[in-house]
C-alpha positions in Angstrom: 2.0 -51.1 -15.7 1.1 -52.1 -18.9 -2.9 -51.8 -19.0 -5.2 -52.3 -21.7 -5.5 -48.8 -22.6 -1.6 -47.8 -22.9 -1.0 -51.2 -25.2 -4.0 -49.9 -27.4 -3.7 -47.8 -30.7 -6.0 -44.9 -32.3 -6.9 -47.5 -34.9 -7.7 -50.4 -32.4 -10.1 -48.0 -30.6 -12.0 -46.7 -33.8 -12.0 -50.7 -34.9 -13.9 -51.6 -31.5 -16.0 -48.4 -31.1 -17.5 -49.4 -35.0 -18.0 -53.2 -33.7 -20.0 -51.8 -30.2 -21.8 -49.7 -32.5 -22.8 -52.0 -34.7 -23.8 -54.4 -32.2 -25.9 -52.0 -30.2 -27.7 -51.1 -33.6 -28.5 -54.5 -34.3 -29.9 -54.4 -30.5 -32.1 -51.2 -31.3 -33.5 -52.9 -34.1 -34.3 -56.5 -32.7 -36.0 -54.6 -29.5 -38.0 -52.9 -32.4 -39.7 -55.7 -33.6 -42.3 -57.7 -32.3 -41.9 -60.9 -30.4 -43.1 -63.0 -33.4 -40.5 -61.3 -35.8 -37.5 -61.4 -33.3 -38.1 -65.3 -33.7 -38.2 -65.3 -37.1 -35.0 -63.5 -37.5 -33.1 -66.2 -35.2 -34.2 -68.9 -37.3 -33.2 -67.2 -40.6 -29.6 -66.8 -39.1 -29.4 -70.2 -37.2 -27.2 -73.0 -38.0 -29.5 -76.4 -38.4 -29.0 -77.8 -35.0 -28.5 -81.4 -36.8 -25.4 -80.5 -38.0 -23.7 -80.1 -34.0 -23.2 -83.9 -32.7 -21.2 -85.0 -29.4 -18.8 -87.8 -30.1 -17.2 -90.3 -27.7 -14.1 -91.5 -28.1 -11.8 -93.7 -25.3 -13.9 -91.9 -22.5 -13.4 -88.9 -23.8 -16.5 -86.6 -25.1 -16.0 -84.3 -28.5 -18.2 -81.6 -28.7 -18.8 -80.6 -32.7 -20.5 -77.8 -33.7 -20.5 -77.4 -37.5 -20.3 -75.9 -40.3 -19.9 -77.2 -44.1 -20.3 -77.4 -47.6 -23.6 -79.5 -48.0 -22.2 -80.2 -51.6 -19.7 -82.2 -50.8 -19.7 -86.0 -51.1 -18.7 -86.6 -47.5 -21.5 -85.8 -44.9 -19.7 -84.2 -41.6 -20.3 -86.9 -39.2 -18.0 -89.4 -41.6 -15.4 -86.5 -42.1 -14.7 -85.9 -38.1 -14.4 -90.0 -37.9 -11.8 -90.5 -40.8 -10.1 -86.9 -39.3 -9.8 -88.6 -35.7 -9.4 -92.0 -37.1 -12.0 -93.7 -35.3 -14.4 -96.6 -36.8 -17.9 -96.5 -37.2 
């Protein structure tokens, strides 16, 4: 039987032991903080919620949460249409 374990290698157990750690130090110190400052930190490391749209095309729904370049001359909404070729 080929399990998780035996498929696994010394340096893809180090790799996710580091990741856990990390993770459960980031827990430690969120569970340190008051409530008002655990807020504060999820807002500083949020996405602007405008930038996630749903998108119908032919009865089919598109879920798009983004990411992008704020720079650039095309806004994301405008991109997604000209990528799946729909009109506005």
């Amino acid at each position: 039987m080929d399990s998780y374990i035996e498929g696994t290698t010394k340096e893809q157990f180090i790799e996710d032991t580091t990741i856990r750690e990390a993770i459960n130090n980031i827990y430690d110190m969120l569970a340190d903080l008051p409530k008002e400052k655990r807020l504060a930190f999820f807002k500083q490391i949020s996405k602007p919620k405008d930038l996630d749209f749903v998108k119908e095309i032919d009865d089919i729904y598109y879920v798009v949460c983004a990411h992008f370049n704020r720079a650039q001359r095309e806004n994301m909404i405008t991109k997604v249409n000209r990528v799946l070729g729909a009109e506005v």
